[in-house]
N, C-alpha and C positions, 0 to 999 in steps of 0.2 A: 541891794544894788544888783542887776542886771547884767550879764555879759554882753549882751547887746548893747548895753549903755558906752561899753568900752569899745571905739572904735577900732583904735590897736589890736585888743584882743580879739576882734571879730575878723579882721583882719589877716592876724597870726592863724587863726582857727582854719581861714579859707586858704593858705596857702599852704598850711600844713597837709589839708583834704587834698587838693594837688597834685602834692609832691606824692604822698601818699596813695593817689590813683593813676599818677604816670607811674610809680615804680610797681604798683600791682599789673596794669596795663602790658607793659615791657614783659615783666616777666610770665605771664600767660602766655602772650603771642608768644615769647621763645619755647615756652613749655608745648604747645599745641601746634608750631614748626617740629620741635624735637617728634612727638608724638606722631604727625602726619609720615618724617622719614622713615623712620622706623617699621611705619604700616605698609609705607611703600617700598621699602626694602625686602622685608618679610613676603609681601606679593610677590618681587621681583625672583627672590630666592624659591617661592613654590615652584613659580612659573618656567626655572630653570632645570627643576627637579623632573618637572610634566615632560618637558622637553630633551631631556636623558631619558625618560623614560617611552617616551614617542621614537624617539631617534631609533632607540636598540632592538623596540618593536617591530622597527621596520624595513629593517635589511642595515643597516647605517652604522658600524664601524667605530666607536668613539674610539679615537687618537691620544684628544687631551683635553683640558675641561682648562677653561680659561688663562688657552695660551698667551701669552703676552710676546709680543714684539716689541722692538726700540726705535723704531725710523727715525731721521731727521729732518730735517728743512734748515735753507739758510735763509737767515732774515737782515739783510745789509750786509751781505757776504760772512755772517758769523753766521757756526754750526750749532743748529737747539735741537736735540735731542727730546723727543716724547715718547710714551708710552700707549699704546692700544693693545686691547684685552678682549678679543672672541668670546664668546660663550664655550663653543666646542669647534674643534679639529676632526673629522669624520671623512671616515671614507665607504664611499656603496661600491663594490664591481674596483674599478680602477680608477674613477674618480675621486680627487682628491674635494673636500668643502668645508667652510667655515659655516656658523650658522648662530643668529646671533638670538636670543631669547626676548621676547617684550610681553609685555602687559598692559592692558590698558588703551582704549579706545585709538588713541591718537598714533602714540608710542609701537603698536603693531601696526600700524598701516603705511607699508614701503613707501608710498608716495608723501609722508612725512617728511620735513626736508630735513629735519636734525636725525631720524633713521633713514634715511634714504643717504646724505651724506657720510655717515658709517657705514652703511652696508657700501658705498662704493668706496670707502677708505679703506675697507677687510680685504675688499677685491683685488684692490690694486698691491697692497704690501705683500698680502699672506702667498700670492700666486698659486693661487688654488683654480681646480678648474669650475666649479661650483658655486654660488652666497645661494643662503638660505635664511628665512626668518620666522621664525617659530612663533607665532601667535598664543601664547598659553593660557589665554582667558575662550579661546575657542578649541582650542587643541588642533592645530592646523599646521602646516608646513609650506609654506612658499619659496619654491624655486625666484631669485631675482639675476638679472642677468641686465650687464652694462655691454652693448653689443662693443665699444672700443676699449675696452679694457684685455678682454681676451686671455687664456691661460697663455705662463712663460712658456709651455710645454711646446705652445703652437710657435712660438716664434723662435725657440731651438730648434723644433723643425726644419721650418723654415729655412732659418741661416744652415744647417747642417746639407737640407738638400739642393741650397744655393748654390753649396759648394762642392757639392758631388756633380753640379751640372757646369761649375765653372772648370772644373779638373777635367770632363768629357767635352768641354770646347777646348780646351787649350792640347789634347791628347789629338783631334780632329786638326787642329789648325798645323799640329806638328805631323803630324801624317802628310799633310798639302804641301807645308815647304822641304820637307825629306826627298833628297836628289832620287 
């Protein structure tokens, strides 16, 4: 007698095959996810190294290597608290910059909107006068500038010589009404 004679068991046989190739299936794809981060982590960390090491080449000050910040947002008038993490804190001259490291075709190019939205998220927390983003598969440096974001530097200024000129009008206007 035949296993094929036996419907059941050809049956049992095919659904065993199945189960047995969805759970090899599954777990390759997670094995070959696991494998891809990894590869792509290990890029990300050369490329980080290239870029401490371009940075210090070049006049450029490292500060601190993956400063983190905590800003928050309200979302329905409650307080959420996240985290962002620079690559590096640097300074050239008296310029203060963050500068953020990538790899990868897409990933270095500022008009990217997932790095483009970081680089003007560093800009605006870190109050730096500077973003920069380090291309490490070219070894290259890019100044990026968001013209309304602008350093805190400029708008303590600002307020500071507002009030230096609001103090010499009001010194003038008392001068005019003094008998």
């Amino acid at each position: 007698m035949l296993l094929t004679d036996q419907p059941t068991s050809v049956l049992l046989l095919v659904l065993a095959g199945a189960i047995l190739g969805i759970w090899i299936f599954f777990h390759l794809g997670k094995a070959w996810n696991n494998f891809r981060m990894k590869r792509r982590f290990k890029r990300g960390a050369r490329g980080e190294q290239r870029g401490l090491r371009y940075l210090r080449k070049h006049g450029f000050d490292v500060l601190a290597e993956q400063p983190a910040l905590s800003p928050y947002m309200e979302i329905d008038g409650r307080r959420r608290e996240y985290t962002i993490r620079a690559d590096f804190l640097v300074r050239r001259g008296r310029r203060r910059a963050v500068v953020d490291a990538k790899t990868g075709a897409c990933a270095a190019d500022p008009a990217f909107s997932a790095t483009r939205r970081q680089l003007l998220e560093y800009a605006y927390h870190y109050g730096v006068d500077d973003v920069y983003l380090y291309d490490g598969d070219r070894d290259t440096l890019r100044l990026v500038r968001f013209p309304k974001t602008g350093s805190r530097k400029l708008s303590y200024a600002f307020i500071f010589l507002s009030g230096i000129a609001a103090g010499l009008a009001l010194v003038g206007v008392r001068a005019l009404l003094a008998p």
